[in-house]
PDB file of the backbone (N, CA, C, O) and the ligand in Angstrom, with CONECT records:
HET     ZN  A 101       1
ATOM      1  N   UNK A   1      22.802 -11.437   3.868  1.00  0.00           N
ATOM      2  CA  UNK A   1      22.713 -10.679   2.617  1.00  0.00           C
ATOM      3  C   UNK A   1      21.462  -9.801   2.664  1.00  0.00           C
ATOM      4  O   UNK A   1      20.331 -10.284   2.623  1.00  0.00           O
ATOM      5  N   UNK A   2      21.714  -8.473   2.753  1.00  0.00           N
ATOM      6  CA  UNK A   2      20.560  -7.604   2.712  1.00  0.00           C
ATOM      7  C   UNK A   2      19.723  -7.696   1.088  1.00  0.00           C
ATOM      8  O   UNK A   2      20.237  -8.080   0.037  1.00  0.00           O
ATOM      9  N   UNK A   3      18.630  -7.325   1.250  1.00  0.00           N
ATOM     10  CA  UNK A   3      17.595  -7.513   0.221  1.00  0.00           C
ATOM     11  C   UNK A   3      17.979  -6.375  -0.604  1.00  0.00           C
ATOM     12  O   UNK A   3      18.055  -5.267  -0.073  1.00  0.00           O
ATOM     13  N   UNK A   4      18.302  -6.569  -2.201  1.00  0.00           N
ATOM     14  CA  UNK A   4      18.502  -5.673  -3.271  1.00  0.00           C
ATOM     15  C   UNK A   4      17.395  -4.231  -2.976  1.00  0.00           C
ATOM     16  O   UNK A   4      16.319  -4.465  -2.426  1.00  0.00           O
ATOM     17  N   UNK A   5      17.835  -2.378  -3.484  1.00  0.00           N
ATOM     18  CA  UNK A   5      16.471  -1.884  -3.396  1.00  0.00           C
ATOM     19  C   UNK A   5      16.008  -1.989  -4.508  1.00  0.00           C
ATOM     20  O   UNK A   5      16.765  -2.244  -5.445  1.00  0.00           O
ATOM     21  N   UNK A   6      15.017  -1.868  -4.652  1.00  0.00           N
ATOM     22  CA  UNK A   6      13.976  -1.497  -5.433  1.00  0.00           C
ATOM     23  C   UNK A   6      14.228  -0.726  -6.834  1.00  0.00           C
ATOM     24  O   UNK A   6      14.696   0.395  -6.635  1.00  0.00           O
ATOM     25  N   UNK A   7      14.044  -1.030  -8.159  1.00  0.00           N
ATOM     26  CA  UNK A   7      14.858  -0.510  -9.087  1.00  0.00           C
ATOM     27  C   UNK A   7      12.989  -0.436 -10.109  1.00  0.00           C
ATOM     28  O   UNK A   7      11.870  -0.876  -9.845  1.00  0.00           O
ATOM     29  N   UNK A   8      13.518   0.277 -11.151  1.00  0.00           N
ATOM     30  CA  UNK A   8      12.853   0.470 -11.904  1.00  0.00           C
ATOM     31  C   UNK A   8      11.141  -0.418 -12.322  1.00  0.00           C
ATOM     32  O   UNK A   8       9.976  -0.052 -12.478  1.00  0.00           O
ATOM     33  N   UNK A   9      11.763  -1.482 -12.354  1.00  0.00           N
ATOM     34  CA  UNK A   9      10.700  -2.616 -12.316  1.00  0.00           C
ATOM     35  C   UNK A   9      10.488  -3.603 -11.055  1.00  0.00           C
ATOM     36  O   UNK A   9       9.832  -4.638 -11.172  1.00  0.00           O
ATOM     37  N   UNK A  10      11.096  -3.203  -9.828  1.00  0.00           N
ATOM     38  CA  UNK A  10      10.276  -3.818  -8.714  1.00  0.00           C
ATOM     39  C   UNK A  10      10.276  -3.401  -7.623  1.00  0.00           C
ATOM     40  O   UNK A  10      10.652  -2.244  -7.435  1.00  0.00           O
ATOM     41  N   UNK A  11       9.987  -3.955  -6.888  1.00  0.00           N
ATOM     42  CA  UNK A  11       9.656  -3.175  -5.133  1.00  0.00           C
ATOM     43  C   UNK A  11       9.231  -4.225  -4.179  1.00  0.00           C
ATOM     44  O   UNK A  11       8.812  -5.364  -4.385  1.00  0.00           O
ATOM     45  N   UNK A  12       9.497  -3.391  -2.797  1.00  0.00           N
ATOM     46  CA  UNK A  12       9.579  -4.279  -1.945  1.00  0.00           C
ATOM     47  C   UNK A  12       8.142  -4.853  -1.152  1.00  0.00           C
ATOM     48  O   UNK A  12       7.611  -3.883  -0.611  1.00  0.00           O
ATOM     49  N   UNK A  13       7.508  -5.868  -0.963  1.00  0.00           N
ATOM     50  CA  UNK A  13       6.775  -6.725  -0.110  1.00  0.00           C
ATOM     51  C   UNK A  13       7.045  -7.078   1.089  1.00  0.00           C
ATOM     52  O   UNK A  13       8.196  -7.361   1.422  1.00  0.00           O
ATOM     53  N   UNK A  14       5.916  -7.119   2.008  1.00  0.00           N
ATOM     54  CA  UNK A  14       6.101  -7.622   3.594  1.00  0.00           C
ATOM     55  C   UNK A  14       5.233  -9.003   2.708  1.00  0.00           C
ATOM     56  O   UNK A  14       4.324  -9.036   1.878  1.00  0.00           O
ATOM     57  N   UNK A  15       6.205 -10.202   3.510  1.00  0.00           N
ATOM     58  CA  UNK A  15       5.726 -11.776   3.215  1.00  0.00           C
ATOM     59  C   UNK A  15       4.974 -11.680   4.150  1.00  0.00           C
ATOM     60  O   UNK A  15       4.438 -12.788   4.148  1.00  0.00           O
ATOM     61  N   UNK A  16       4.509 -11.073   5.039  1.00  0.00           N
ATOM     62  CA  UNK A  16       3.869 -11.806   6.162  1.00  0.00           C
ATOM     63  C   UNK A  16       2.719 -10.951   6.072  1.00  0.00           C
ATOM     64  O   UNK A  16       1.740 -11.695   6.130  1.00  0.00           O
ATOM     65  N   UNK A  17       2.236  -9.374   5.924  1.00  0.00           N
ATOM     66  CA  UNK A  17       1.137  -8.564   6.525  1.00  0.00           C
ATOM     67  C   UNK A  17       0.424  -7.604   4.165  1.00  0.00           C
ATOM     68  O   UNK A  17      -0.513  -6.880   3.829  1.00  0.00           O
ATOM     69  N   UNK A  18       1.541  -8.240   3.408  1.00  0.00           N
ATOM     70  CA  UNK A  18       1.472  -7.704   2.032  1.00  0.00           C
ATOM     71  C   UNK A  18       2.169  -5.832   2.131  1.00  0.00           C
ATOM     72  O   UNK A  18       2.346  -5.105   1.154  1.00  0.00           O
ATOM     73  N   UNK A  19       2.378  -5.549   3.261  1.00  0.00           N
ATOM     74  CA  UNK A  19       2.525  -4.099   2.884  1.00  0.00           C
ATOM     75  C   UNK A  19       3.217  -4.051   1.682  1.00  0.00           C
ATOM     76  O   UNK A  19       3.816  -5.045   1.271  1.00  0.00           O
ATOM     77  N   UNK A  20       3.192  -2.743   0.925  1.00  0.00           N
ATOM     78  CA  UNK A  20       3.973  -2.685   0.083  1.00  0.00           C
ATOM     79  C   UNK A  20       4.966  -1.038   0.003  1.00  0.00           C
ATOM     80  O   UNK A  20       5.791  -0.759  -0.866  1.00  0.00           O
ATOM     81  N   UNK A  21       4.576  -0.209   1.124  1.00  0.00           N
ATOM     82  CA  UNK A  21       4.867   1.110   1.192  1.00  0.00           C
ATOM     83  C   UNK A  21       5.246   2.031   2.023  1.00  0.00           C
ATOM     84  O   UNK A  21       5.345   3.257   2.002  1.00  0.00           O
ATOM     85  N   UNK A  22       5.573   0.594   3.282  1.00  0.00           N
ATOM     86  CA  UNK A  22       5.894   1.641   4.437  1.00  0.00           C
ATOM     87  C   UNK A  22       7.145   0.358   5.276  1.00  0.00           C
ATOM     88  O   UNK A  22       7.049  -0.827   5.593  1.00  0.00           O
ATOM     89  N   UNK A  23       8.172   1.335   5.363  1.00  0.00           N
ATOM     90  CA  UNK A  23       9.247   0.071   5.398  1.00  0.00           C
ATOM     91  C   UNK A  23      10.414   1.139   6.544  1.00  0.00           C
ATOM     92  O   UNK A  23      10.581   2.342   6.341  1.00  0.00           O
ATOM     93  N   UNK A  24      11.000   0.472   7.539  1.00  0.00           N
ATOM     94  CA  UNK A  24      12.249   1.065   8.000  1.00  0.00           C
ATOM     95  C   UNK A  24      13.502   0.475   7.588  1.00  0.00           C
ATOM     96  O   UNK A  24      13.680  -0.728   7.398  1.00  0.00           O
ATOM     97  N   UNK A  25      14.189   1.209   7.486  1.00  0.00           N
ATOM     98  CA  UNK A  25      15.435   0.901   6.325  1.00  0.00           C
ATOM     99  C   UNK A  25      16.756   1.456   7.029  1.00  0.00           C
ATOM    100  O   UNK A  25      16.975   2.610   7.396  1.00  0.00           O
ATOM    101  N   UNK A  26      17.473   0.476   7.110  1.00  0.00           N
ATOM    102  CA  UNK A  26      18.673   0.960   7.917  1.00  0.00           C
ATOM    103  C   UNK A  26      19.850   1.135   6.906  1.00  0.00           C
ATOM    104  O   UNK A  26      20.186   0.051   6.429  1.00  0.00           O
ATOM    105  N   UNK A  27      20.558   2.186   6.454  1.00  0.00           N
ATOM    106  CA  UNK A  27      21.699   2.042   5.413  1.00  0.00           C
ATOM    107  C   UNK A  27      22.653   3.211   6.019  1.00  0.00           C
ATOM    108  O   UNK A  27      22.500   4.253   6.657  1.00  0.00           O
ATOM    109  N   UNK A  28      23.699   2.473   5.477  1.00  0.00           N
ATOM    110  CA  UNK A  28      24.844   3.530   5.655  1.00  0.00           C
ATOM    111  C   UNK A  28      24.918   4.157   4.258  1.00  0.00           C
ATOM    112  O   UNK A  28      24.679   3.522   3.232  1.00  0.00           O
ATOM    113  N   UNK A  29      25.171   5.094   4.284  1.00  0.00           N
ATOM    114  CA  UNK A  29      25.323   6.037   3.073  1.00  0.00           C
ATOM    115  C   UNK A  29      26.445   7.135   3.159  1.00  0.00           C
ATOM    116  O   UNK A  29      26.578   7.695   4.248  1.00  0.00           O
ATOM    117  N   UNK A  30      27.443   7.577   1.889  1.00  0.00           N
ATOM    118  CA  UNK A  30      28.351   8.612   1.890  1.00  0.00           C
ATOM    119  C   UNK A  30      27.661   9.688   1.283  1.00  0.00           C
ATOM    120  O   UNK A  30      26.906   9.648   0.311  1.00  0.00           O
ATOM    121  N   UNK A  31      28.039  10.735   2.026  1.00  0.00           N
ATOM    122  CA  UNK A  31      27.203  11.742   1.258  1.00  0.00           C
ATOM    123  C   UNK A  31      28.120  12.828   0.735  1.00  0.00           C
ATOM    124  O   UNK A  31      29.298  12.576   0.988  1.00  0.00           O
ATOM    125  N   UNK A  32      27.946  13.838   0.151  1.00  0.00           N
ATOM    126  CA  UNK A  32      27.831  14.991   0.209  1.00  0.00           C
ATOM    127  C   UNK A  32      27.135  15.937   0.682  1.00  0.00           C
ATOM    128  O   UNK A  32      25.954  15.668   0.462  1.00  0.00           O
ATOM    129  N   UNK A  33      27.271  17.204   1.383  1.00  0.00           N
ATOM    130  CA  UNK A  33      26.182  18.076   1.594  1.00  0.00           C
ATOM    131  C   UNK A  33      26.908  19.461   1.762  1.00  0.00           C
ATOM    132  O   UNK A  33      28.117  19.582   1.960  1.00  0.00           O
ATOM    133  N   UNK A  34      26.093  20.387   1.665  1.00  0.00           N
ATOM    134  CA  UNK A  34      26.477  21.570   1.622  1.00  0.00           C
ATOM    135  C   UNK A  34      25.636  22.439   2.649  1.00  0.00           C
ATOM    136  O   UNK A  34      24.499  22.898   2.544  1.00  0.00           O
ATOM    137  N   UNK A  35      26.769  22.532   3.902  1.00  0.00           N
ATOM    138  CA  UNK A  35      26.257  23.327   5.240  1.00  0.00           C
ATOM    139  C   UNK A  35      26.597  24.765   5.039  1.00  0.00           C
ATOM    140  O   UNK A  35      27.652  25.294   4.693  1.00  0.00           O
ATOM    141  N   UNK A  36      25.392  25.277   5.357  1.00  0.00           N
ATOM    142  CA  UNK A  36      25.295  26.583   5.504  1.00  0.00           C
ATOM    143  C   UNK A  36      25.509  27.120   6.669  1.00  0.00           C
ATOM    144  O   UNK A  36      24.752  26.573   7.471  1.00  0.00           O
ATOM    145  N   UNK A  37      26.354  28.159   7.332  1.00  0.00           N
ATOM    146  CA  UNK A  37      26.611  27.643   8.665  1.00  0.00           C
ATOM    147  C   UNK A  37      26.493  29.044   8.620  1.00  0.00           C
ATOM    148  O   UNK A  37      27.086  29.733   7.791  1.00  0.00           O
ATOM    149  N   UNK A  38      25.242  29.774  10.071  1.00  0.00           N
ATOM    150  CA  UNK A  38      24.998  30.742  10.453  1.00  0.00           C
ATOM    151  C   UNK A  38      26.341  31.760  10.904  1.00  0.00           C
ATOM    152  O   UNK A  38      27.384  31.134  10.719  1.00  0.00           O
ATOM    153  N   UNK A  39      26.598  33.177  11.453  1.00  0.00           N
ATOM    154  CA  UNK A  39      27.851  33.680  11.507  1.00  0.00           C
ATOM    155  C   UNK A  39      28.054  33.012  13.039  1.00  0.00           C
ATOM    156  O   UNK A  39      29.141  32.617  13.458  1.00  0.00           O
ATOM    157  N   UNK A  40      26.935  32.971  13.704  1.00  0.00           N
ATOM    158  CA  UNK A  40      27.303  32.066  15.195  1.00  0.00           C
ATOM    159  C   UNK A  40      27.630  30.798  14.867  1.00  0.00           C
ATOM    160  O   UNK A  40      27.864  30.088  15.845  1.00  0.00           O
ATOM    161  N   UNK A  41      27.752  30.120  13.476  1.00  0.00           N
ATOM    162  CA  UNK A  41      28.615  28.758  13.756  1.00  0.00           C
ATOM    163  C   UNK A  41      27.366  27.691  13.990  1.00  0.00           C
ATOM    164  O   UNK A  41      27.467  26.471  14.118  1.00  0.00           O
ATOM    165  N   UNK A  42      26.440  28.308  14.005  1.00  0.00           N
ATOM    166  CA  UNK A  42      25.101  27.091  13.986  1.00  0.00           C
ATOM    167  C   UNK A  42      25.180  26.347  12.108  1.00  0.00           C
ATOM    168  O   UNK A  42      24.861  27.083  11.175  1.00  0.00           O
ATOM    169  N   UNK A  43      25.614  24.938  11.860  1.00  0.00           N
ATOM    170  CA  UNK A  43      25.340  24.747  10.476  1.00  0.00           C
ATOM    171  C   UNK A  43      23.798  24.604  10.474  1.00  0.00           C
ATOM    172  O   UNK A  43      23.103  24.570  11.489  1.00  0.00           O
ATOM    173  N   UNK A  44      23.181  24.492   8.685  1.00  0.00           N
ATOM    174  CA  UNK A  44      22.446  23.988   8.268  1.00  0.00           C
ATOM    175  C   UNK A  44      22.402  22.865   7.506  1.00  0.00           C
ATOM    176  O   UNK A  44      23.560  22.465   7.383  1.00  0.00           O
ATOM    177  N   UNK A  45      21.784  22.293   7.042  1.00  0.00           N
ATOM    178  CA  UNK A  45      22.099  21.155   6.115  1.00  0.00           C
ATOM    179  C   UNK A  45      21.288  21.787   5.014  1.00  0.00           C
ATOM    180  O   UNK A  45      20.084  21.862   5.260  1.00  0.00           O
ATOM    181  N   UNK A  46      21.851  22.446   3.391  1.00  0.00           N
ATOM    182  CA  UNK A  46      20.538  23.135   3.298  1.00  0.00           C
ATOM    183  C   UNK A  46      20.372  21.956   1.436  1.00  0.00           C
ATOM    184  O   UNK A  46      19.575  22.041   0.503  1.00  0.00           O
ATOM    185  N   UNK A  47      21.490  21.073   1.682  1.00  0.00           N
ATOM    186  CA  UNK A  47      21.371  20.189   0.157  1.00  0.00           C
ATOM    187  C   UNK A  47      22.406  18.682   0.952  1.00  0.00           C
ATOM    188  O   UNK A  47      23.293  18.633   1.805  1.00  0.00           O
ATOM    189  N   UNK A  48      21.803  17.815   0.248  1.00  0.00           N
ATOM    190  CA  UNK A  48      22.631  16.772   0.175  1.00  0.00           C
ATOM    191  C   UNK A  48      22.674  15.610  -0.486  1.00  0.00           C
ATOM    192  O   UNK A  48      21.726  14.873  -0.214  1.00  0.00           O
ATOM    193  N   UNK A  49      23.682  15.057  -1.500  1.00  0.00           N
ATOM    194  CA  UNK A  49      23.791  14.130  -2.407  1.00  0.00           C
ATOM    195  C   UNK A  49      24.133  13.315  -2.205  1.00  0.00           C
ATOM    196  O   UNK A  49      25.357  13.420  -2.121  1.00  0.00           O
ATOM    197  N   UNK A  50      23.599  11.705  -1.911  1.00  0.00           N
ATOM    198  CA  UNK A  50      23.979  10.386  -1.846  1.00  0.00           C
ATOM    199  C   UNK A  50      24.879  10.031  -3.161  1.00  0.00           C
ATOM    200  O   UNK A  50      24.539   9.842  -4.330  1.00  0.00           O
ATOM    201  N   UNK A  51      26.340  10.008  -2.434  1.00  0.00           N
ATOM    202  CA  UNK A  51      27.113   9.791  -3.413  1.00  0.00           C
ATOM    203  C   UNK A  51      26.953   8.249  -3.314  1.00  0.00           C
ATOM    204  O   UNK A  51      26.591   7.946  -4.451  1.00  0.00           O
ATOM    205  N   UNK A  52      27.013   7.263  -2.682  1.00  0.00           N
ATOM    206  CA  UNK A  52      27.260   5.671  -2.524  1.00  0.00           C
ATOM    207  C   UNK A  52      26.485   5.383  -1.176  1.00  0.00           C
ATOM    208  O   UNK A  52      26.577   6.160  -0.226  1.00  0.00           O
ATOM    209  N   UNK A  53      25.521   3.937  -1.123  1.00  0.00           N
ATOM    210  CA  UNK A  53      25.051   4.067   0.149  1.00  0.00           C
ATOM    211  C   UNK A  53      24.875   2.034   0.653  1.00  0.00           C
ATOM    212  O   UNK A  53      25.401   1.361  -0.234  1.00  0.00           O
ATOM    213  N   UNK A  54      24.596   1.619   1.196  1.00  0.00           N
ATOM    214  CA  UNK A  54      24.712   0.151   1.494  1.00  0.00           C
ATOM    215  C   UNK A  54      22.982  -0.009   2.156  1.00  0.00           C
ATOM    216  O   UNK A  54      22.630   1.022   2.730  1.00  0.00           O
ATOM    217  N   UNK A  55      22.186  -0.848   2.144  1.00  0.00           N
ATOM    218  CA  UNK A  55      21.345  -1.174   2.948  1.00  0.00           C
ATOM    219  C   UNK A  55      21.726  -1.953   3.828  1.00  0.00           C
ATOM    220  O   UNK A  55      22.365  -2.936   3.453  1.00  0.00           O
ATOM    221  N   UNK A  56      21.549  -1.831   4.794  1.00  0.00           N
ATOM    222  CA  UNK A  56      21.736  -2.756   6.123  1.00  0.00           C
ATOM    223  C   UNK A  56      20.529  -3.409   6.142  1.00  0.00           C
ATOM    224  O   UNK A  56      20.641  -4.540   5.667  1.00  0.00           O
ATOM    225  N   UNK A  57      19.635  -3.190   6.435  1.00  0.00           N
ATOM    226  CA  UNK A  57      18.367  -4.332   6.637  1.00  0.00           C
ATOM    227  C   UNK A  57      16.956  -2.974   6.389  1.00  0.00           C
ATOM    228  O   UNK A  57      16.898  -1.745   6.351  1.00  0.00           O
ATOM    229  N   UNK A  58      16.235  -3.859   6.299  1.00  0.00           N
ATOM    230  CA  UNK A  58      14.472  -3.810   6.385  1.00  0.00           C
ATOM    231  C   UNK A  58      13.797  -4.373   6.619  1.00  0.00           C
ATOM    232  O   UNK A  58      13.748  -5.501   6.128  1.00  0.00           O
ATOM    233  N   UNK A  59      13.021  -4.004   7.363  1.00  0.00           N
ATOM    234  CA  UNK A  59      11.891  -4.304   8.142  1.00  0.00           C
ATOM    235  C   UNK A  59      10.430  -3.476   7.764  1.00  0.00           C
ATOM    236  O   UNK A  59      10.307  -2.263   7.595  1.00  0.00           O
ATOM    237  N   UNK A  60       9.421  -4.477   7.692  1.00  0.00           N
ATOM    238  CA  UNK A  60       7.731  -3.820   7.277  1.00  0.00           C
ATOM    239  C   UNK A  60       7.703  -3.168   8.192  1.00  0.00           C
ATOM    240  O   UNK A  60       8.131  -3.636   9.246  1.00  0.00           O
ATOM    241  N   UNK A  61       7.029  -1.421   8.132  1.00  0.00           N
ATOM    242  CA  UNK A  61       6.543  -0.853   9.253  1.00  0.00           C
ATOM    243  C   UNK A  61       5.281  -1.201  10.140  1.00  0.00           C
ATOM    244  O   UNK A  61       4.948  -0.762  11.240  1.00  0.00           O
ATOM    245  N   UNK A  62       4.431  -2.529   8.955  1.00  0.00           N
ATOM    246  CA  UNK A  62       3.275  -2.771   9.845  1.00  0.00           C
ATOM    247  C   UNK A  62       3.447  -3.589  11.130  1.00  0.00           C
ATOM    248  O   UNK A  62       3.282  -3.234  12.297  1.00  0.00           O
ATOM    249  N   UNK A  63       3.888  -4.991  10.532  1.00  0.00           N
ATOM    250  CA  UNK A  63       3.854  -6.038  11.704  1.00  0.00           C
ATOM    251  C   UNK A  63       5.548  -5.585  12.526  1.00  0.00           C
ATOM    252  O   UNK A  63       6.239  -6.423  13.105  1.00  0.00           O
ATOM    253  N   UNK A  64       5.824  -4.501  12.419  1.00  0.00           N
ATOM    254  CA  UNK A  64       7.408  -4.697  13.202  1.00  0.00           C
ATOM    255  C   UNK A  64       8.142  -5.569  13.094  1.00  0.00           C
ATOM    256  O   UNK A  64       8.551  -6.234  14.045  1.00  0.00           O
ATOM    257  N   UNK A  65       8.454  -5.738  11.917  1.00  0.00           N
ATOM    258  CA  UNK A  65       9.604  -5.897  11.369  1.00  0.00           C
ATOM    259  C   UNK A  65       9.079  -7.966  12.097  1.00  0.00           C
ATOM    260  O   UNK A  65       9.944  -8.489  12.799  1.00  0.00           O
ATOM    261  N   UNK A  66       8.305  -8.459  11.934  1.00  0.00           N
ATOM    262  CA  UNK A  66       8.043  -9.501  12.132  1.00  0.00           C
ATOM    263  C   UNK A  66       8.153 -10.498  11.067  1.00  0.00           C
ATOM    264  O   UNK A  66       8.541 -11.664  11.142  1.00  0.00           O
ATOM    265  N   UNK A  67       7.595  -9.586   9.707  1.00  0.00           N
ATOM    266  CA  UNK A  67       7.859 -10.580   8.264  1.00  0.00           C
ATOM    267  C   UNK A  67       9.266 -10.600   8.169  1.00  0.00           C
ATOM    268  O   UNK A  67      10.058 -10.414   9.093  1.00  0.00           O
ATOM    269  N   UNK A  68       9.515 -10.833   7.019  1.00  0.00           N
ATOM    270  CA  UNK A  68      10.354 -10.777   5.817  1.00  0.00           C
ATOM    271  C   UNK A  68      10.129 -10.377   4.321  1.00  0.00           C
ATOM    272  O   UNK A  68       9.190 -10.749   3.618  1.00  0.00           O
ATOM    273  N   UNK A  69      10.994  -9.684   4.019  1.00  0.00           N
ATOM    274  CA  UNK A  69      10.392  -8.506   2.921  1.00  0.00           C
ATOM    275  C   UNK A  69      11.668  -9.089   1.623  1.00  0.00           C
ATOM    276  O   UNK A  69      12.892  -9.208   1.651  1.00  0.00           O
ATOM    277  N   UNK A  70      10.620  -9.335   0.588  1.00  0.00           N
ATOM    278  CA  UNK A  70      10.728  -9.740  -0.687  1.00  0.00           C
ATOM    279  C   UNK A  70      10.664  -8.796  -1.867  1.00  0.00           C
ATOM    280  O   UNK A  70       9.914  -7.827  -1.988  1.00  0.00           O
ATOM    281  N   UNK A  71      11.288  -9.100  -2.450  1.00  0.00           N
ATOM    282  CA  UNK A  71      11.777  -8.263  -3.831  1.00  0.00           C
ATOM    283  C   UNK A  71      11.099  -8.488  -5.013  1.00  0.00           C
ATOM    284  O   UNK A  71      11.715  -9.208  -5.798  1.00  0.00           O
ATOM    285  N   UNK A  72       9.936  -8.062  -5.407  1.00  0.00           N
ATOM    286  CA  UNK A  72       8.623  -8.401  -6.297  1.00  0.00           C
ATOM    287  C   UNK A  72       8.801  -7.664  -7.712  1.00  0.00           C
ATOM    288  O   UNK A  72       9.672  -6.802  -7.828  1.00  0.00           O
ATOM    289  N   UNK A  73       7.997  -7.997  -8.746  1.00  0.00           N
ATOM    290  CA  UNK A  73       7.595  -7.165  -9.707  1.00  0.00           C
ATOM    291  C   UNK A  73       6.745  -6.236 -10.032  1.00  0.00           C
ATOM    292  O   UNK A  73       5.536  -6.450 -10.129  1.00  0.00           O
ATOM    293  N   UNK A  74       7.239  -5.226 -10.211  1.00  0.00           N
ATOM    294  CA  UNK A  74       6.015  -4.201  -9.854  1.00  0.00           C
ATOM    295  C   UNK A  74       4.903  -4.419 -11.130  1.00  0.00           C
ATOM    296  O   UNK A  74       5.268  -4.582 -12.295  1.00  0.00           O
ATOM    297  N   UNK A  75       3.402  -4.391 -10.671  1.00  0.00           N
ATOM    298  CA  UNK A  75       2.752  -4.344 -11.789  1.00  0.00           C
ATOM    299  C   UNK A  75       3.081  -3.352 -13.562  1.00  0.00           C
ATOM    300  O   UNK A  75       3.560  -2.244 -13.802  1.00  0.00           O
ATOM    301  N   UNK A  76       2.571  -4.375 -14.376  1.00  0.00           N
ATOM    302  CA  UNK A  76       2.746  -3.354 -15.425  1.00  0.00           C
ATOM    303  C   UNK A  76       1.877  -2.340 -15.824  1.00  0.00           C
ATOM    304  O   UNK A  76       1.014  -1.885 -15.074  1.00  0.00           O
ATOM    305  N   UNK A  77       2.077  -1.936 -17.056  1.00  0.00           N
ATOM    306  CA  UNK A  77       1.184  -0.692 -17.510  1.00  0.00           C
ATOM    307  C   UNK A  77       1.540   0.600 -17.081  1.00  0.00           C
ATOM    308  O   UNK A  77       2.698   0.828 -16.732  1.00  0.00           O
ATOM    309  N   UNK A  78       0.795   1.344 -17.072  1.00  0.00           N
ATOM    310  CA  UNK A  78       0.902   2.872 -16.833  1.00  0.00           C
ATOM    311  C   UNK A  78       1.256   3.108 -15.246  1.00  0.00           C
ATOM    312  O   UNK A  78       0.832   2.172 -14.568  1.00  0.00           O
ATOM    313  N   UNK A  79       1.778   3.896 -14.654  1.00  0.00           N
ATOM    314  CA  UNK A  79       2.269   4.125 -13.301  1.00  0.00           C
ATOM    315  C   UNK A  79       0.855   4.570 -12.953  1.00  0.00           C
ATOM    316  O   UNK A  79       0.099   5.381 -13.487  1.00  0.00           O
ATOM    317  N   UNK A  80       0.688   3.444 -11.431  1.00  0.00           N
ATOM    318  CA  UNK A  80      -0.429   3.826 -10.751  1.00  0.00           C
ATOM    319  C   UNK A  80      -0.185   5.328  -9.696  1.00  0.00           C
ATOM    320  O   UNK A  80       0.616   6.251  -9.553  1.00  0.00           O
ATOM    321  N   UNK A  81      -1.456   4.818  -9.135  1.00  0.00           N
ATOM    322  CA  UNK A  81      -1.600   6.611  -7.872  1.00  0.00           C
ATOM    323  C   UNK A  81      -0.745   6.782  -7.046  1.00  0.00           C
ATOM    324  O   UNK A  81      -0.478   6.004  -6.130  1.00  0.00           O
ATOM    325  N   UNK A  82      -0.395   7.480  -7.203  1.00  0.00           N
ATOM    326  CA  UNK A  82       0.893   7.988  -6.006  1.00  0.00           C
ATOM    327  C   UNK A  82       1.000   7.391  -4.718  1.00  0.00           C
ATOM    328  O   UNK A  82       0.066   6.952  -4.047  1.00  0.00           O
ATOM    329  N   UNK A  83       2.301   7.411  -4.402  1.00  0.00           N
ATOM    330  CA  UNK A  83       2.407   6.222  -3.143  1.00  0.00           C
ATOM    331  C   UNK A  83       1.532   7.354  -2.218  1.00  0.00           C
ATOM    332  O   UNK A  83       1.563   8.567  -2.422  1.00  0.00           O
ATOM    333  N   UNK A  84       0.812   6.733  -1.246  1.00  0.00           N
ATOM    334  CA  UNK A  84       0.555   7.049  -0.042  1.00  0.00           C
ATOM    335  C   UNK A  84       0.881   7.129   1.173  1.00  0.00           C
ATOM    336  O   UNK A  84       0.092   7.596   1.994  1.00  0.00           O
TER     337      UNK A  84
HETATM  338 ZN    ZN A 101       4.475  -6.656   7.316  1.00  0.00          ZN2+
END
């Protein structure tokens, strides 16, 4: 069972190193997008909308994917400083 994402009031933790902001994330996702495709037939990708998507797994980017990553409460109050 992959770990729920991250919703309004929480976010994800490395159990093992605390990260809280740097994560590789494997998901399948359906999209939409809208290719712009040069007159030589080269596309672009120049928009695209996650219509439905699945997480497959995550892993902390610190310790490589060595922890296990937990589904926390994000502190309250006012939204802190921008992720980094
Ligand atoms: Zn970690």
């Amino acid at each position: 069972m992959p770990i729920p994402a991250p919703t309004a009031d929480t976010r994800w933790r490395c159990t093992q190193c605390a990260n809280l902001t740097r994560f590789d994330v494997v998901r399948v996702s359906r999209t939409r997008e809208f290719w712009h495709q040069e007159l030589s037939g080269s596309p672009v990708v120049e928009d695209a909308q996650v219509l439905d998507g699945q997480i497959e797994s995550v892993a902390c980017r610190w310790c490589a994917g060595g922890g296990s990553i937990e589904l926390v409460t994000r502190p309250a109050g006012p939204a802190g400083p921008a992720e980094e």
